[in-house]
Backbone bond lengths (Angstrom), bond angles and torsions (degrees), N, CA, C in turn:
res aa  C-N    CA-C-N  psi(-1)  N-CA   C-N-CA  omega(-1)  CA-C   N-CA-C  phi
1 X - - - 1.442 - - 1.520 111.62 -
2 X 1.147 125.63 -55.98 1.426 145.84 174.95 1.756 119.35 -83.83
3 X 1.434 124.59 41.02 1.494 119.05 -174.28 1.424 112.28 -132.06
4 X 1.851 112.39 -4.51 1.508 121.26 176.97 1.635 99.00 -114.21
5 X 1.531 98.33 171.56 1.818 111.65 162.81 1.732 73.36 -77.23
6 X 1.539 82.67 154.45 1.289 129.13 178.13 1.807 123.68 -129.82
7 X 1.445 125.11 148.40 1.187 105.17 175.30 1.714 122.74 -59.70
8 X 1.633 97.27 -118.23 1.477 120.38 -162.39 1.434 105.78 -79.73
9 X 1.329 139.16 123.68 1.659 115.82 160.56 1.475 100.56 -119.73
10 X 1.743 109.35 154.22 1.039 113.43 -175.60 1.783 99.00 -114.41
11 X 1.244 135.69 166.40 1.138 140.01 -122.03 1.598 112.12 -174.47
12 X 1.625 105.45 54.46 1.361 117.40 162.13 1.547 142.42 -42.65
13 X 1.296 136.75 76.91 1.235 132.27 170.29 1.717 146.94 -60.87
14 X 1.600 78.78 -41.40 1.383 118.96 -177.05 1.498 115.83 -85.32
15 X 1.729 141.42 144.28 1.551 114.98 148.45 1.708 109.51 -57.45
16 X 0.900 122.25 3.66 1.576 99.24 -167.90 1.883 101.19 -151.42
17 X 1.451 113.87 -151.05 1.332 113.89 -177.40 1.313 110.94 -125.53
18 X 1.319 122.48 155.86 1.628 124.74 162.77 1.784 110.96 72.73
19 X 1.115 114.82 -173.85 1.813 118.69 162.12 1.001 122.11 -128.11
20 X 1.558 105.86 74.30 1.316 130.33 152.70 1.497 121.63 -86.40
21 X 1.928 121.25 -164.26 0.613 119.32 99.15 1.279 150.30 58.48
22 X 1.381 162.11 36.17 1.403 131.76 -140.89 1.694 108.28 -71.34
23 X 1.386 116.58 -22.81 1.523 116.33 -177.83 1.483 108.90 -55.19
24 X 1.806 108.03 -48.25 1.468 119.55 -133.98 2.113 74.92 -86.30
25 X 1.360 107.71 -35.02 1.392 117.01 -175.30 2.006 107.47 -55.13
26 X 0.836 114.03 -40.94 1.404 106.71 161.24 1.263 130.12 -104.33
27 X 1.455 121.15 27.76 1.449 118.43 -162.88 1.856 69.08 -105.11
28 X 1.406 105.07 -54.57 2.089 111.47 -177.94 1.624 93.03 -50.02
29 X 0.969 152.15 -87.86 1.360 163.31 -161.91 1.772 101.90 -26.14
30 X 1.576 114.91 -69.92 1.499 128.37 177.29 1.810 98.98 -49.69
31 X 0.955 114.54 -40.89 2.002 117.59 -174.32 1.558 90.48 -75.82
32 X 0.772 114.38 -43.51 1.735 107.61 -173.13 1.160 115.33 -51.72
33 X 1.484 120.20 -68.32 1.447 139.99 -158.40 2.019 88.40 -83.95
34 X 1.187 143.26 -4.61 1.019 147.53 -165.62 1.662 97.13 -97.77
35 X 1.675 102.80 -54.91 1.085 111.99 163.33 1.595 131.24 -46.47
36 X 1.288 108.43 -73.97 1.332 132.94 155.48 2.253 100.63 -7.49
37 X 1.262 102.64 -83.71 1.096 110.50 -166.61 1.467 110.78 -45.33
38 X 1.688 119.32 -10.36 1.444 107.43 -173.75 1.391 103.05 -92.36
39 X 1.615 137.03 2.87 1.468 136.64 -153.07 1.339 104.38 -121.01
40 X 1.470 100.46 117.12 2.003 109.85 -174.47 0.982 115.19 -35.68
41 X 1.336 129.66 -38.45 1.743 147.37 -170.24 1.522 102.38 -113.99
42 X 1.476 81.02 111.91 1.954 106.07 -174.75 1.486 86.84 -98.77
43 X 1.602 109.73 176.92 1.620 138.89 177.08 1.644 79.15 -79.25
44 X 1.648 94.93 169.84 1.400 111.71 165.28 1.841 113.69 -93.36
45 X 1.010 102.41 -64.47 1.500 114.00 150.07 1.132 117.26 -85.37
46 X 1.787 106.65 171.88 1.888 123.70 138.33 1.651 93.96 -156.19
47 X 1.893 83.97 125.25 1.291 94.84 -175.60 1.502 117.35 -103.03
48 X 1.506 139.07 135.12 1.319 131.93 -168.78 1.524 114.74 -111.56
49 X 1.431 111.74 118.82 2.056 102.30 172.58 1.431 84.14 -144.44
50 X 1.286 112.27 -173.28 1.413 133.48 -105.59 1.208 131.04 -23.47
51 X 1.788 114.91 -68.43 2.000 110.52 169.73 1.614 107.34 -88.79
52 X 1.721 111.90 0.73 1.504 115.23 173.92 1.271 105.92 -55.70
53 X 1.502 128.26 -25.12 1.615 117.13 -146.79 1.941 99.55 -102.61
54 X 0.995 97.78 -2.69 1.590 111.75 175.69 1.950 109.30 -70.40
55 X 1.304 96.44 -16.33 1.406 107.61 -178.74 1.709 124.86 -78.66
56 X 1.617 105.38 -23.66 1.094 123.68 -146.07 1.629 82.15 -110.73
57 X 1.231 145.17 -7.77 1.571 132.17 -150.86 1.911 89.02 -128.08
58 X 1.581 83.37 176.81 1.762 100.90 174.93 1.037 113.58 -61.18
59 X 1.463 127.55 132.44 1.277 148.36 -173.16 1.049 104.22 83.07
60 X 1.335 141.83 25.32 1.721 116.24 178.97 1.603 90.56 -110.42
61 X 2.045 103.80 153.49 0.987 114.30 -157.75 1.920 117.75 -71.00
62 X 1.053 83.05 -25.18 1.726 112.59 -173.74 1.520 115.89 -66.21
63 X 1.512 112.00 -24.57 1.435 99.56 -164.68 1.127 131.00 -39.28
64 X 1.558 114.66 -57.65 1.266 139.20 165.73 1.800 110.86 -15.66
65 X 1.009 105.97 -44.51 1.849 131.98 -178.73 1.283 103.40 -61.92
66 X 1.407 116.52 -73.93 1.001 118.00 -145.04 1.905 98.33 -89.50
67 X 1.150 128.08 -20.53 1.271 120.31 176.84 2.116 101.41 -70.33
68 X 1.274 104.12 -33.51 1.371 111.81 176.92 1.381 96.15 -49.11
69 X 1.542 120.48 -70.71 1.359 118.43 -179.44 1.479 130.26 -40.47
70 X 1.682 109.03 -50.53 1.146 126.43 160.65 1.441 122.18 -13.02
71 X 2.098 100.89 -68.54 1.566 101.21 -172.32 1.258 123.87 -94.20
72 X 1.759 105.51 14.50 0.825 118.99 158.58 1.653 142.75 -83.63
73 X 1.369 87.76 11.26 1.448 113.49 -174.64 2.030 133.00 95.54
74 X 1.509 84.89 -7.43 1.944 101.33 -177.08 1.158 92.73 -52.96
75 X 1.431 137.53 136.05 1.255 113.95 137.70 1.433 141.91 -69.33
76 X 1.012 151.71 -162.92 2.066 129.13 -167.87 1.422 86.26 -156.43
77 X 1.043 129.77 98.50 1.692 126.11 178.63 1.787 98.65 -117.00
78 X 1.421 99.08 111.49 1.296 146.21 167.66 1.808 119.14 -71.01
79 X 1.563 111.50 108.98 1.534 116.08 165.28 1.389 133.18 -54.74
80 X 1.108 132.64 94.79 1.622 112.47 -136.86 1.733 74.81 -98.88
81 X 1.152 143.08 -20.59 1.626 116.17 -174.06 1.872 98.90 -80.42
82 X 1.485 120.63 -29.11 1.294 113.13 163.85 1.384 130.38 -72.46
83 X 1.285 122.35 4.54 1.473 143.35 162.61 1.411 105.83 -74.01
84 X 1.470 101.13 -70.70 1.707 120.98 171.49 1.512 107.56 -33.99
85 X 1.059 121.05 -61.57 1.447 120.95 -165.93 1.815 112.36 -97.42
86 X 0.958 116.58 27.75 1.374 136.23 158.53 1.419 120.83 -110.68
87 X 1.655 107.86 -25.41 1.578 109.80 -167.43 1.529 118.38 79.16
88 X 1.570 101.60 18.35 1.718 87.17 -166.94 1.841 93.04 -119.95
89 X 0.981 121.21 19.10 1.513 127.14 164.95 1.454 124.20 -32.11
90 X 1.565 116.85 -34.08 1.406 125.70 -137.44 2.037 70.41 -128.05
91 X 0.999 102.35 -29.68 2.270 85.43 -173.69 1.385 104.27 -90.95
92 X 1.080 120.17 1.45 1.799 122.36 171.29 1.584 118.76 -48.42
93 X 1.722 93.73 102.06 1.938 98.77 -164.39 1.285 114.04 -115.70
94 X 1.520 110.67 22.87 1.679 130.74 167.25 1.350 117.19 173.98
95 X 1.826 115.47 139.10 1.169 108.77 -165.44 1.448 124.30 132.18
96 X 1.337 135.86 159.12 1.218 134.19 163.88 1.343 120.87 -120.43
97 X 1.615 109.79 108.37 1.469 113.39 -168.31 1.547 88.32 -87.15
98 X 1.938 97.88 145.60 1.105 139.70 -128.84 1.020 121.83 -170.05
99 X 1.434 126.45 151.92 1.916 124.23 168.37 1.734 129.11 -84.21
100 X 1.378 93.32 175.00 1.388 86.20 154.34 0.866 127.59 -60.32
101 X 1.938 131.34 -36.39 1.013 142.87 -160.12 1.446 111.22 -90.64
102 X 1.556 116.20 8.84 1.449 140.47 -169.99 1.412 108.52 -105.75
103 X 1.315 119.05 -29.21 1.098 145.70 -171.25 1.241 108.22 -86.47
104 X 1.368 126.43 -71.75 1.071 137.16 -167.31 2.348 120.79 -77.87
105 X 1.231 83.35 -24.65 1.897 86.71 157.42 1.047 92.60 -102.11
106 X 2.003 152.62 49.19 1.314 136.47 107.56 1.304 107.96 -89.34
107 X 1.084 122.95 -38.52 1.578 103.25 179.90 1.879 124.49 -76.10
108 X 1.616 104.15 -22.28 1.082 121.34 175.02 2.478 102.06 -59.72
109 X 0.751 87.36 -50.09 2.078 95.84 172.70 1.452 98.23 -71.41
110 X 1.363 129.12 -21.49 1.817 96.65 -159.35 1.393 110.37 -76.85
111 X 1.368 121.61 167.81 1.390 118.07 174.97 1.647 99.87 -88.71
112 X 1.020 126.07 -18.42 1.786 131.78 170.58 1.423 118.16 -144.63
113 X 1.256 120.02 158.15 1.548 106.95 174.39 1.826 85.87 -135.84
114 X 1.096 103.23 144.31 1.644 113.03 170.75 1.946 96.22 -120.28
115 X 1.821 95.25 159.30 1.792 88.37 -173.76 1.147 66.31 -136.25
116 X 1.276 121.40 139.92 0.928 151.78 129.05 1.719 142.19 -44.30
């Protein structure tokens, strides 16, 4: 997975987008990845750590999205010590939990990284 340059990765921190808000912050986030899914040329990754990984578990608004993305080939690379230290390790409902060091030889290959 990780041994070529790679395209675009996008680079989740946040549950949501911008500094708003947290509602208005994922209402932009859900339009994005909604968006996202209509454009021939996907990211290669999107990687999630610290309140990024809140995205990837039960109850988050996005799932629906990002499993779309999923079988669509994105890969979803997951902070597993920011999982750990959230408690949300065990609700992980898309994705490949992962390191820092998982993280960082994807962004080290991409040809861009956008953060979101």
């Amino acid at each position: 997975m990780l041994t070529e340059s790679h395209g675009t990765i996008l680079v989740l921190t946040r549950a949501g987008m911008g500094h708003a808000e947290p509602e208005l912050q994922g209402r932009l986030l859900q339009k994005y990845l909604t968006l996202l899914l209509e454009e021939v040329e996907l990211p290669w990754a999107i990687c999630f750590y610290t309140d990024g990984v809140r995205l990837v578990v039960d109850g988050s608004p996005v799932l629906e999205e990002l499993r779309a993305l999923q079988d669509r080939g994105v890969y979803l690379i997951l902070c597993q010590t920011c999982l750990q230290a959230f408690g949300l390790l065990d609700q992980v409902r898309v994705g490949i939990v992962g390191g820092m060091g998982d993280i960082l030889a994807a962004q080290r290959r991409a040809a861009k990284v956008i953060s979101l």
